[in-house]
C-alpha positions as CSV (number, residue, x, y, z in Angstrom):
1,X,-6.3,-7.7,-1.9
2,X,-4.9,-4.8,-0.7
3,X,-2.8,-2.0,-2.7
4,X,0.6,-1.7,-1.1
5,X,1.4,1.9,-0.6
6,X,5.7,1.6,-1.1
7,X,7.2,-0.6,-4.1
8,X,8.9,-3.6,-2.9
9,X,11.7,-4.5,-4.1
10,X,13.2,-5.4,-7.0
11,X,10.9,-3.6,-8.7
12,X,11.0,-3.4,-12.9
13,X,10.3,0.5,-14.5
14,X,9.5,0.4,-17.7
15,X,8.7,3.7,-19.4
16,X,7.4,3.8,-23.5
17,X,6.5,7.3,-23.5
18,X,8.6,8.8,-25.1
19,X,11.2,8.2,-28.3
20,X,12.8,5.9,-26.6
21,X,12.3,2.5,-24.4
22,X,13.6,2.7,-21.0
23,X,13.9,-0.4,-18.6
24,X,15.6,-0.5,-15.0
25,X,15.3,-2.7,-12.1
26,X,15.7,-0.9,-8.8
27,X,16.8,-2.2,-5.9
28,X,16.4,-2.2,-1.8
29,X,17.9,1.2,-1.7
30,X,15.9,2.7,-4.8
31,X,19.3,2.8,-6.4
32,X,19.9,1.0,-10.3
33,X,20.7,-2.2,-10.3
34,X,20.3,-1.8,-14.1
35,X,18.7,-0.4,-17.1
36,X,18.5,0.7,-20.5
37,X,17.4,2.3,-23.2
38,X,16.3,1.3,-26.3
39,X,16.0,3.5,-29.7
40,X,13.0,2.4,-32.1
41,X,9.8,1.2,-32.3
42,X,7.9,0.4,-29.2
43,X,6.7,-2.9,-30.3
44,X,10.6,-4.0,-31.3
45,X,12.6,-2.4,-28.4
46,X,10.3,-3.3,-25.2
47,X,10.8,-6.8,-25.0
48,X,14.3,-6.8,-25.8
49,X,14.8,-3.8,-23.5
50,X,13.3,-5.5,-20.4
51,X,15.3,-9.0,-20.9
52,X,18.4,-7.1,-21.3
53,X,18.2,-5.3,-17.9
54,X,16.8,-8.7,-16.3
55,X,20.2,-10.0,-17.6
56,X,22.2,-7.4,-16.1
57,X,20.4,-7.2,-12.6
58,X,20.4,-11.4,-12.9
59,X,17.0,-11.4,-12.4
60,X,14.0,-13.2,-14.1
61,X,10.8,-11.9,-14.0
62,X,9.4,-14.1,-11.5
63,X,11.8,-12.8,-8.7
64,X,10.2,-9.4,-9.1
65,X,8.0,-8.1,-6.7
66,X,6.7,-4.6,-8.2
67,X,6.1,-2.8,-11.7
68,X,6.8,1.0,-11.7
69,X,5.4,2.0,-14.9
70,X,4.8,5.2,-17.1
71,X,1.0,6.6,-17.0
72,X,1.6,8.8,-19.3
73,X,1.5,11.6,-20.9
74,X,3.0,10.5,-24.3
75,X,3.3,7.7,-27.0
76,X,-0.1,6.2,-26.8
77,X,1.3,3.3,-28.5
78,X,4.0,2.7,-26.1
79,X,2.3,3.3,-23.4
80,X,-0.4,0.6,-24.2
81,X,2.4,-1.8,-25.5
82,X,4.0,-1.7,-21.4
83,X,0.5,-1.7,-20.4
84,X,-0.5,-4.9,-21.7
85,X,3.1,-6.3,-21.1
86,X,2.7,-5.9,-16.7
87,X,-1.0,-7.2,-17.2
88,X,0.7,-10.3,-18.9
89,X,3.5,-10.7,-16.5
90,X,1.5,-9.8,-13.3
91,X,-0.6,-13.1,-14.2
92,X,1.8,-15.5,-15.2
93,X,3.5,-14.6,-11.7
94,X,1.3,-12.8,-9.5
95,X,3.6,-12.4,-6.4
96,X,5.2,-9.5,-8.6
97,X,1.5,-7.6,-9.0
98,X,1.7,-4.4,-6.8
99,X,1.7,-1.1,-9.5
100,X,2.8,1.9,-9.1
101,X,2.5,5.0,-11.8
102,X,4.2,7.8,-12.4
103,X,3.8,11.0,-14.7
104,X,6.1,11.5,-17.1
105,X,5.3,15.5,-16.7
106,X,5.4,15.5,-12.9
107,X,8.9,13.7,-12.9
108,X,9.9,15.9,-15.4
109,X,9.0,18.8,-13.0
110,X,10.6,17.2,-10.1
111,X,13.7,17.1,-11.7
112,X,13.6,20.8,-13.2
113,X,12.9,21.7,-9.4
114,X,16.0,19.7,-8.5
115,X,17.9,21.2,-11.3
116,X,17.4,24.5,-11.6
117,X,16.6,27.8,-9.9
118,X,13.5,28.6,-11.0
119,X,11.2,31.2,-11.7
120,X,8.7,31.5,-9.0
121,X,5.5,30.9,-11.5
122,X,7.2,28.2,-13.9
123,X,4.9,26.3,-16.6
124,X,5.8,22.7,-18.2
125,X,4.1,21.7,-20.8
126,X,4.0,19.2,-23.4
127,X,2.1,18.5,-26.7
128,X,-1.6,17.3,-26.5
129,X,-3.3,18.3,-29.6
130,X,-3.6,21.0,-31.8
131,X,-4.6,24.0,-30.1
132,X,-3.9,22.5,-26.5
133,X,-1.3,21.3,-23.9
134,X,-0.8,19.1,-21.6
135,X,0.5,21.4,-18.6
136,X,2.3,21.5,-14.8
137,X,2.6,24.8,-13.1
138,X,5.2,24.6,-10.5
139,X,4.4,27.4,-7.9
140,X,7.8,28.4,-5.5
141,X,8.9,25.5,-6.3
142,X,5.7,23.4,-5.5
143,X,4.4,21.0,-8.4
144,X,1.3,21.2,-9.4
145,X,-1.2,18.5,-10.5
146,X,-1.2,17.7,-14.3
147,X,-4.2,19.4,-16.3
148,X,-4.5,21.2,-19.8
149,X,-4.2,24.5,-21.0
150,X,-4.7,25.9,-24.4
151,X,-2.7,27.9,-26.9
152,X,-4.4,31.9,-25.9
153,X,-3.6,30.9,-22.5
154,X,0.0,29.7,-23.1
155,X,0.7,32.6,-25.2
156,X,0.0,35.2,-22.7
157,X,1.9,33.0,-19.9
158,X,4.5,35.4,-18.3
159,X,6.3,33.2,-16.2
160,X,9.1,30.4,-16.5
161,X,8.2,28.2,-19.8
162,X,9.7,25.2,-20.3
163,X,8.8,22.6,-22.8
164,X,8.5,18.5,-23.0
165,X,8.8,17.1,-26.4
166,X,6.6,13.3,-27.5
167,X,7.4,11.2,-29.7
168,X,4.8,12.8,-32.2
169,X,3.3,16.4,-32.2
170,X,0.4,18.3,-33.3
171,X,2.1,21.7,-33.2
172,X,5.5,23.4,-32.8
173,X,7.2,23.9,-29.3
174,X,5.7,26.8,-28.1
175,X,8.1,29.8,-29.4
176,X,9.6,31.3,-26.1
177,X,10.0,28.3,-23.9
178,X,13.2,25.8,-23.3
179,X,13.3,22.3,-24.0
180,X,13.7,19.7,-21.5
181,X,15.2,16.2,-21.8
182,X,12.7,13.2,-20.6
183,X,15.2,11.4,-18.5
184,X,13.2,8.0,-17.0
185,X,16.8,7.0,-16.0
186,X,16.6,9.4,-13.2
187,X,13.0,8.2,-11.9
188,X,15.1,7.3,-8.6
189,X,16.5,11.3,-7.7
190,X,12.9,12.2,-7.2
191,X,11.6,9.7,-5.3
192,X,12.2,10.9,-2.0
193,X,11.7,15.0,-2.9
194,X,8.0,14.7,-4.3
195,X,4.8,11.9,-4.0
196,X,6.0,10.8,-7.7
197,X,4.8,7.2,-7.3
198,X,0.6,6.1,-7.2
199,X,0.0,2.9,-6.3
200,X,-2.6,1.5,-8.4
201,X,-4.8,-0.9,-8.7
202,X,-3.7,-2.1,-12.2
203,X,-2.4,-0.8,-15.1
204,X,-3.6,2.9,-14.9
205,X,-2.9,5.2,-18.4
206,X,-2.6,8.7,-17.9
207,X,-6.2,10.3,-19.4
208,X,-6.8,14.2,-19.8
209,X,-10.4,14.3,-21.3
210,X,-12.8,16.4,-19.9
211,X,-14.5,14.1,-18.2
212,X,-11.5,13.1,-16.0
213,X,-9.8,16.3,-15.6
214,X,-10.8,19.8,-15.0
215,X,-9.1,22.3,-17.3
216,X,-6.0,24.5,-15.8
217,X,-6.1,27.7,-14.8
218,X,-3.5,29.5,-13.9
219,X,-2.7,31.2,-10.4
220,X,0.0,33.3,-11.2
221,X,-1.7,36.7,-10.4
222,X,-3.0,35.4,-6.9
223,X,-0.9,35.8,-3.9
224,X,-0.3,32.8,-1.6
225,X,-3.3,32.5,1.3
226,X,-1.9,32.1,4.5
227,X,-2.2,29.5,6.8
């Protein structure tokens, strides 16, 4: 079967990366028709969290017709916990299975862009494990793609530095940079200003082993080449 390359809609976006559960259901015009959030443990709050936004959009699951999920980076747990919940769902009512992924650090980047003027070399990074990052660079306003950088590399970083917290972290925030907000609720400002949304598949979590990913470097002392 072919992947569809646009979400149709509704379409349920359910995000347990971070120290909360968030659920929406967006609609025909990528605008809410609800969600929530849910404070807690990922195994107590997702299921709850999804049937109350059903309930407010008057929905049931089998009127669905896409999953916009969380790849990751962040709460392995609740990232496996929504993973196995779309598998369930997808084959109890397979009409809803097209998936589409997003990264929690790229929207995060997308809405700093949105927000903010920013420096024109700009990091974003968030906790992988000791020693190393998980890390955007956002170039004149340009996203990058998600890779990893470590802490001698971080510390000599002289541009913008902005910071994502998890829900659990192997080290402290790194000292100079500013800490952003995860804000799922606003998946649908950045949909139309960057390619947020992957079709997939399946159920796709976000993976930054060597193996998968080539480690970051950064550009910031290399001008621009021309077209």
């Amino acid at each position: 079967m072919a992947i569809s390359i646009h979400p149709k809609y509704p379409a349920l976006v359910i995000d347990g990366s971070g120290s909360s559960v968030f659920a929406g259901v967006l609609g025909e015009e990528q605008q809410w028709l609800a969600q929530s959030t849910f404070s807690g443990a990922p195994l107590e709050m997702l299921f709850p969290c999804v049937e109350d936004v059903l309930k407010a959009a008057k929905l049931a699951l089998p009127e669905l017709r896409s999953f916009i999920y969380c790849e990751g980076p962040g709460s392995v747990l609740g990232l496996r916990l929504c993973a196995m919940a779309i598998e369930t769902w997808t084959r109890l009512y397979p009409q809803s299975a097209d998936y589409f992924a997003y990264n929690a650090l790229q929207l995060s980047a997308a809405l700093l862009v949105k927000d903010q003027a920013l420096p024109a070399q700009t990091l974003l990074v968030s906790d992988w494990k000791k020693g190393a990052w998980n890390a955007v660079q956002i170039t004149d306003g340009k996203i990058g793609d998600t890779g990893v950088v470590d802490s001698a590399e971080l510390e000599s970083w002289e541009g913008g530095l902005y910071h994502l917290p998890q829900r659990k972290g192997w080290q402290s925030p790194p000292a100079q940079a500013q800490t952003v907000a995860f804000a799922p609720e606003r998946l649908n400002e950045a949909l139309d200003t960057s390619d947020l949304l992957r079709p997939t598949a399946g159920v796709e979590l976000y993976s930054n082993g060597v193996n998968t990913f080539a480690k970051w470097t950064a550009e910031r002392h290399r001008a621009p080449t021309a077209p």
